[in-house]
C-alpha positions as CSV (number, residue, x, y, z in Angstrom):
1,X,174.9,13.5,205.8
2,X,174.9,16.0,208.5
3,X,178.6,15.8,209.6
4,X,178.7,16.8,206.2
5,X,176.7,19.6,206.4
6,X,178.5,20.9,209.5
7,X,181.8,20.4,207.8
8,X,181.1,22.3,205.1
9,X,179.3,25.6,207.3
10,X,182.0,25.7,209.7
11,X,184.2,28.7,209.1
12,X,187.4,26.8,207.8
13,X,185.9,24.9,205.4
14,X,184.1,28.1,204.1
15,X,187.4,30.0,203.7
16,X,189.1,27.0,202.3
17,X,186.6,27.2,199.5
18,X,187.5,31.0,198.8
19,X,191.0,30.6,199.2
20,X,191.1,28.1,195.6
21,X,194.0,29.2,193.5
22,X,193.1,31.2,191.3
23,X,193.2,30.7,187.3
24,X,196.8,32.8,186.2
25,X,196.3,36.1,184.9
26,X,198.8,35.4,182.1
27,X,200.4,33.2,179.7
28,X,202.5,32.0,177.1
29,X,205.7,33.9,179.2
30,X,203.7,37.1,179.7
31,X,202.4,37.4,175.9
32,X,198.8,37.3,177.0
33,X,197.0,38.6,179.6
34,X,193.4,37.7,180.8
35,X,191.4,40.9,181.8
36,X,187.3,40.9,182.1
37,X,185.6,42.9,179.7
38,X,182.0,44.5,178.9
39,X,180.3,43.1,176.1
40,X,176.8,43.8,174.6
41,X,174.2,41.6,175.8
42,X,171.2,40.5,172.9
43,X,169.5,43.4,173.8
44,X,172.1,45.5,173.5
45,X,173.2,43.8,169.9
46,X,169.3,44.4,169.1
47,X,169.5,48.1,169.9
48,X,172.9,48.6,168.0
49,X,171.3,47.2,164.9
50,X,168.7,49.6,165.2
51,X,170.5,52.4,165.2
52,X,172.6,51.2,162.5
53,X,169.3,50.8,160.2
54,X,168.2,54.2,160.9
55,X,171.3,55.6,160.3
56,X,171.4,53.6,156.5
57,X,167.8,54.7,156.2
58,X,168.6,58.7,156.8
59,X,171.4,58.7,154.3
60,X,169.8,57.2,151.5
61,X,166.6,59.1,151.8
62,X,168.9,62.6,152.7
63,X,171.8,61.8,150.6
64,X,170.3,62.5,147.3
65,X,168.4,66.0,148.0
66,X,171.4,67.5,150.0
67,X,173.8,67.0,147.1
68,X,171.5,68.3,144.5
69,X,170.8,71.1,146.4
70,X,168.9,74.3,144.2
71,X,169.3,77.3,145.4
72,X,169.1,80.5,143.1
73,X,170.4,84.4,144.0
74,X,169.4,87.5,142.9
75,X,171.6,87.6,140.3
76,X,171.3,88.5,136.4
77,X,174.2,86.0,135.0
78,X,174.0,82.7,134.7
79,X,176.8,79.9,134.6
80,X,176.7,76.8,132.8
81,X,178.9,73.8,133.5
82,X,180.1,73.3,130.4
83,X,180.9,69.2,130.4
84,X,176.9,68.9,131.2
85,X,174.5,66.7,128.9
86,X,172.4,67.7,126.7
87,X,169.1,67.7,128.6
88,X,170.9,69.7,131.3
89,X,172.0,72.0,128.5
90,X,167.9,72.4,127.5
91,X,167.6,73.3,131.3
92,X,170.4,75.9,131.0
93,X,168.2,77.4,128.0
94,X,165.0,77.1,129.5
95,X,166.5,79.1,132.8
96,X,167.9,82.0,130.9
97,X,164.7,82.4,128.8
98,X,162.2,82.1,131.4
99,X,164.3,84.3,134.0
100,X,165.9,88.5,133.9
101,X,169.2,87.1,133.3
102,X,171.3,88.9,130.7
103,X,174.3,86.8,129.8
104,X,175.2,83.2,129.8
105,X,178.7,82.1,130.4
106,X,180.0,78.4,130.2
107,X,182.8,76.8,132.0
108,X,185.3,73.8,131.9
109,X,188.4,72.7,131.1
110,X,189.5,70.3,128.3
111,X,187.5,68.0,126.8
112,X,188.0,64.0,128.2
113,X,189.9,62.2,126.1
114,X,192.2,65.1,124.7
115,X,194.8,64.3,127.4
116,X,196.4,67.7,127.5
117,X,194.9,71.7,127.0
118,X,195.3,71.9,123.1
119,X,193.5,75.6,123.0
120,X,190.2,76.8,123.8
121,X,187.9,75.6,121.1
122,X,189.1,72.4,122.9
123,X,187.4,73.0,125.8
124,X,183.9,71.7,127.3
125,X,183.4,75.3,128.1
126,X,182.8,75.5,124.2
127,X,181.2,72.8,124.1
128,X,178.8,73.8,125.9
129,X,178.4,77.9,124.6
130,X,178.1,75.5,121.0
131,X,175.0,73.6,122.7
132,X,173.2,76.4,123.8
133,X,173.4,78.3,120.5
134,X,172.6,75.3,119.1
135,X,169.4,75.1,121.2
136,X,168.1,77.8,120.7
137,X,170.3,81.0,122.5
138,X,171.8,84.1,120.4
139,X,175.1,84.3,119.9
140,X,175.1,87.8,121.9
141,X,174.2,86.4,125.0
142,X,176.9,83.5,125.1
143,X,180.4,83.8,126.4
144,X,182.8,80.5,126.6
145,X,185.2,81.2,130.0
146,X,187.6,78.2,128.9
147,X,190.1,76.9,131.8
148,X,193.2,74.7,131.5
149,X,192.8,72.9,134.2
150,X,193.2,68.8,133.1
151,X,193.5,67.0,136.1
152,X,192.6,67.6,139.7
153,X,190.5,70.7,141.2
154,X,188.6,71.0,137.5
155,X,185.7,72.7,139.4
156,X,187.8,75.2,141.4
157,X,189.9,75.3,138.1
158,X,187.0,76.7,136.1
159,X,185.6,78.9,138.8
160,X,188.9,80.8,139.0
161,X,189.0,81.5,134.9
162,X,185.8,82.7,135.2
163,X,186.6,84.6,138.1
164,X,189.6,85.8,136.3
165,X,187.3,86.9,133.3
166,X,185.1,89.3,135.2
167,X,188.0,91.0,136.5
168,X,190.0,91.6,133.3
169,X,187.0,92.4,131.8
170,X,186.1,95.1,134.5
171,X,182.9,93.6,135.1
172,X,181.3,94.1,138.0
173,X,179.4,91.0,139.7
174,X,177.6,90.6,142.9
175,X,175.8,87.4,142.4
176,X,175.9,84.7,139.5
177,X,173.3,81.3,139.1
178,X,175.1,78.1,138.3
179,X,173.4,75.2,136.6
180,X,174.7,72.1,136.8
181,X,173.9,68.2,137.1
182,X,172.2,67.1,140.0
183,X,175.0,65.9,142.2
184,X,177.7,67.8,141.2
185,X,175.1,70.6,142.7
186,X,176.5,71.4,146.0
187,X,180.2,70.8,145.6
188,X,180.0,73.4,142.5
189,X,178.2,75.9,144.9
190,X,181.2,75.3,147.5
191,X,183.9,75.8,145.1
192,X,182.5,78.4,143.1
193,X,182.2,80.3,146.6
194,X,185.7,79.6,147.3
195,X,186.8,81.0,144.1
196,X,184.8,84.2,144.5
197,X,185.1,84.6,148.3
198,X,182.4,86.2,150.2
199,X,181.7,89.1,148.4
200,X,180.1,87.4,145.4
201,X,176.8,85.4,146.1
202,X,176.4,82.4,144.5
203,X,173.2,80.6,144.0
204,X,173.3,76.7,142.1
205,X,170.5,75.1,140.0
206,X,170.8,71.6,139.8
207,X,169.0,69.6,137.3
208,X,167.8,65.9,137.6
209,X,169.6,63.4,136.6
210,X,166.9,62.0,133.8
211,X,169.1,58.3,133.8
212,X,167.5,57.1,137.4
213,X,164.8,58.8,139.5
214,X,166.1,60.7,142.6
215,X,163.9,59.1,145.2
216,X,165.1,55.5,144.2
217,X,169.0,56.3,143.4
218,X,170.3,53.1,144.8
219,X,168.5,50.8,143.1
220,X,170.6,51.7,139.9
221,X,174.4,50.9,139.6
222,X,174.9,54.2,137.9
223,X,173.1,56.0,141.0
224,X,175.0,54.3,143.6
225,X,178.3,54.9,141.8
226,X,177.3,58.6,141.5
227,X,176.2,59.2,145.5
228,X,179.3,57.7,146.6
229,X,181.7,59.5,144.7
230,X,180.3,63.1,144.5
231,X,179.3,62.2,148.9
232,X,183.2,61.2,148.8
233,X,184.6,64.6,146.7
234,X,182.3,67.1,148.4
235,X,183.5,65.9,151.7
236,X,187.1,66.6,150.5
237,X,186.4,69.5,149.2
238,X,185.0,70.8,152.4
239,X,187.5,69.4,154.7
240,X,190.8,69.0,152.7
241,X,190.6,71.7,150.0
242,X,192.0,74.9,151.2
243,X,192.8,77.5,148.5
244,X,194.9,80.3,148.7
245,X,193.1,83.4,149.4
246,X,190.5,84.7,146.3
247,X,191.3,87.9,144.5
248,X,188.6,90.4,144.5
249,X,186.2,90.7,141.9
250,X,186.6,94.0,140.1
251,X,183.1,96.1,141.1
252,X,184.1,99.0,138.7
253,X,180.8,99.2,135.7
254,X,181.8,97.2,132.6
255,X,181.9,98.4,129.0
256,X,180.3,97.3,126.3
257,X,183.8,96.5,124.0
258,X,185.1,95.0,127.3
259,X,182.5,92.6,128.1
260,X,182.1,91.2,124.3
């Protein structure tokens, strides 16, 4: 037992042990190759998870809110989606009525299910002016700002008729209020603001979506469905979306035959 012992400490057994062959670096004719790697360790895989949960937890609970985002300008005309329902629409009247604005106009391209731009009356920007008279607003105060946009960009469609309005109509606009449905809010305010360009504020009312409650979205297949898709087209329009340049807004006074 102790030759053994002394065998084994001596020098040349102790480099014989380091000097083993070595398993090959590669195989299968230099296909693979062994390397070492870092991996996480259970506390590591605890950690990550964590994070991950957090970061869930902050969309759902921020997701919501910073879509429907209100935030109203000093401004004494207010817009109206047109393709909105019909308890939005009782919002739109409720904001005009209850606020110094002095006209109303409505916005939107053809109605779904039409499949092409037939004329104007055809639109869900009359749609809409025929809600709000219906509900309760003179005919005075209501102007329909039709667009034939059918397919893509229907927002950005719409914002550029109506930007196109108040400058054939000589009107001059330094701010306008948009109402809208609670997740559309934010994308409308971006596009809108693209249409106009910077000289134009534009504020955005969004109204609450009375199908699901806002604090508990994702527990309906309806809300889930709508936070993905309007998270998915407002991150498109920020990032992908680049219009050409906006035409000024005339800032000469309007008349009253022009702005009939």
């Amino acid at each position: 037992m102790r030759d053994t012992l002394d065998d084994l400490s001596t020098p040349k057994a102790f480099g014989a042990s380091h000097l083993a062959p070595a398993a090959p670096r590669r195989a299968l004719w230099g296909l693979l190759d062994r390397k070492e790697r870092w991996s996480l360790s259970w506390r590591g895989r605890l950690v990550f998870a964590s994070a991950l949960l957090l970061i869930g937890a902050l969309c759902v609970n921020g997701a919501y809110p910073f879509l429907a985002i209100t935030h109203r300008v000093n401004a004494n005309i207010l817009v109206v989606e047109g393709w909105i329902n019909e308890y939005a629409i009782r919002a739109a009247v409720k904001e005009f009525q209850s606020n110094h604005y002095e006209r109303v106009f409505t916005t939107g391209g053809p109605v779904v299910g039409t499949g092409r731009y037939i004329n104007d009356f055809h639109t869900s920007a009359s749609v809409g002016a025929d809600l709000l008279r219906k509900n309760g607003l003179p005919n005075g105060s209501v102007q329909m700002v039709p667009s034939r946009v059918m397919d893509r960009d229907r927002t950005y469609g719409s914002a550029v008729a109506l930007r196109n309005w108040f400058r054939d109509h000589n009107m001059a606009v330094s701010g306008i209020n948009i109402l809208t449905e609670d997740l559309h809010a934010r994308r409308t305010r971006l596009l809108f603001q693209k249409a106009f360009g910077k000289d134009v504020q534009v504020g955005i009312i969004a109204v609450a979506n009375v199908d699901y409650p806002a604090n508990r979205w994702w527990h309906y297949s309806q809300g889930l469905k709508d936070v993905v898709s309007e998270s998915a087209a407002y991150v498109y329009a920020r990032l992908f979306f680049f219009p050409s340049e906006p035409a000024p807004v005339q800032k000469g006074a309007a008349s009253d035959s022009d702005t009939r």
